[in-house]
N, C-alpha and C positions, 0 to 999 in steps of 0.2 A: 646356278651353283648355290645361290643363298638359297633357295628352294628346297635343294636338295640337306643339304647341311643342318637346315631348322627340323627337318623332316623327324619323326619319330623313329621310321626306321630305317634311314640312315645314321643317326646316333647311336640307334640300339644293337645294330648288325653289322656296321661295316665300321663307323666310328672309334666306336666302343672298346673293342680288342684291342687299339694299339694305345689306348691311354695309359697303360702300363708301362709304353717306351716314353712316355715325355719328360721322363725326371733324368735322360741324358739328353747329350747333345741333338742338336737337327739333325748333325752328320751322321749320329751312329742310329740314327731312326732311320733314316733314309738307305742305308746298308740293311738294313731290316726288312725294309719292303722290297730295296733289289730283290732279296733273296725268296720271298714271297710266290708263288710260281705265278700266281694271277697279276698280281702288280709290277712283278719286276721287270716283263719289257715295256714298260710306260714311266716306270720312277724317273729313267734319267732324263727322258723327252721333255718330261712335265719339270722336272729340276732345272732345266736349264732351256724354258720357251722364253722365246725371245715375248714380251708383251705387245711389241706394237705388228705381230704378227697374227694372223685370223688363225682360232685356236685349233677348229678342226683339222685344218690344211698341214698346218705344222706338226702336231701330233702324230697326222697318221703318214705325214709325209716320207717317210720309212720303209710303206709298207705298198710297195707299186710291183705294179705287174712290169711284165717281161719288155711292154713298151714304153715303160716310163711313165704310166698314166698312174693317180692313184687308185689303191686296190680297193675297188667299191665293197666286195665281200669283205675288208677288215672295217673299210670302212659305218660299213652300216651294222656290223656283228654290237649288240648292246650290250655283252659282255666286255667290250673293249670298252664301251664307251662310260661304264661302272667302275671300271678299274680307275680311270684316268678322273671319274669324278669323287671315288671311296680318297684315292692320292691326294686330289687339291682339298680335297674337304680335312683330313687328315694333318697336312701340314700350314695351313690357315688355324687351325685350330692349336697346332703346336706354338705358330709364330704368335698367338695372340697370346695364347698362355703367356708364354714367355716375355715378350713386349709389359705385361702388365708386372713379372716379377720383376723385370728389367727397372722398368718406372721406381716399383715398389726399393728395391736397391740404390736406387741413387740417389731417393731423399733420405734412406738411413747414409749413405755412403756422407754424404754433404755435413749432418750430424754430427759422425764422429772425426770424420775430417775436419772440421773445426775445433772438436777438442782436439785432436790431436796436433794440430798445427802448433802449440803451444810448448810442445816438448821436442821438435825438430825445426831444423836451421830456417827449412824454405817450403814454402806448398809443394814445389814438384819432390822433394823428401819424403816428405808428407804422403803424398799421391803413391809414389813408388812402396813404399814402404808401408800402405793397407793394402795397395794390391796385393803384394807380397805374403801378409801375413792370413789373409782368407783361407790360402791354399796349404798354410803349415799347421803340424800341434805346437806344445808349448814348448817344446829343446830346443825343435827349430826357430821360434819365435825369439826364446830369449838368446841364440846366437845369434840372429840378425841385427838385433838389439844391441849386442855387444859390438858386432861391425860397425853400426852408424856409429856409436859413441866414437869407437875408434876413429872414424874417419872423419868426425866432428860433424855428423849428421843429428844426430841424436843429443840435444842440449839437456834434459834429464831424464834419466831412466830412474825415476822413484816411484813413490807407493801412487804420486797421482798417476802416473805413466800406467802403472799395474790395473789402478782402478777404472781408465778409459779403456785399458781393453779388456778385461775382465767384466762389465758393465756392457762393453756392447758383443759378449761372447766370443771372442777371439781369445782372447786366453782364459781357460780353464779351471785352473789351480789356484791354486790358493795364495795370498802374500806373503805366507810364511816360503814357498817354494820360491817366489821370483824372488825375494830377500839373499835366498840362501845362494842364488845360481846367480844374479844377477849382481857380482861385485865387481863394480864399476869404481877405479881411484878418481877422486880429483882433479884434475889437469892445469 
């Protein structure tokens, strides 16, 4: 497999094409290849092999003849066996991508989670509440914002509040906008 993967042209011919799907999910890569007509009766075998099974047996395990034996012609077909290594080579290469943005993420996450810990009651507020805000623009941000307060999650929403997220790109705009949306009384 490592063989195949380093290989020039496997990179360039079979790799290559689908690196255009890696900036979504596994899942929606993998609905990709289903659909694929060369890869997609192998996506789901090779998606869900068990590891501590022998790879050829399992893979082509599927594909028997009338006596229950496996089917040696799908078996030794190296078109099959291209497919199933274009596949592993393909989603290794997803998983690694990713693993390293993953890494790359959680020491910015750590970061601003520590500023942010300063403006809300508890880490797990904390925690909840960057999850939360990754996936929103800034309306939705600053009524989330307004929720904590209300729920006394949120101990200040001011200009430092604005500038830990605004500083680490989650919100947007500018302080003159969180100033104007964000009026928050006293309690």
């Amino acid at each position: 497999m490592a063989l195949f993967r380093a290989s020039e042209i496997a990179q360039r011919k079979y790799i290559e094409p689908w690196r255009h799907d890696f900036g979504g999910t596994r899942d929606s890569l993998i609905a990709k290849m289903e659909k694929d007509t060369e890869l997609g009766p192998w996506v789901h075998r090779y998606d869900h092999l068990a590891l501590d099974n022998h790879v050829p047996f399992w893979l082509l395990s599927g594909t028997k003849n009338f006596n229950g034996s496996v089917d040696k012609e799908a078996y030794l077909n190296t078109d099959n066996w291209l497919s199933i290594l274009t596949i592993a080579a393909v989603l290794q290469e997803y998983d690694e991508l990713h693993q390293a943005d993953s890494e790359a993420d959680e020491d910015c996450d750590e970061d601003i989670l520590l500023k942010l810990e300063l403006y809300f009651k508890d880490e797990a507020s904390t925690q909840r509440f960057l999850k939360s805000v990754k996936d929103m623009n800034d309306t939705e941000i600053i009524t989330l914002v307004k929720k904590y307060w209300q729920a006394g999650l949120c101990t200040d929403a001011s200009k430092n509040l604005w500038r830990v997220l605004y500083e680490a790109n989650l919100y947007k705009a500018t302080y003159a906008n969180w100033n104007k949306q964000v009026v928050i009384r006293k309690k």
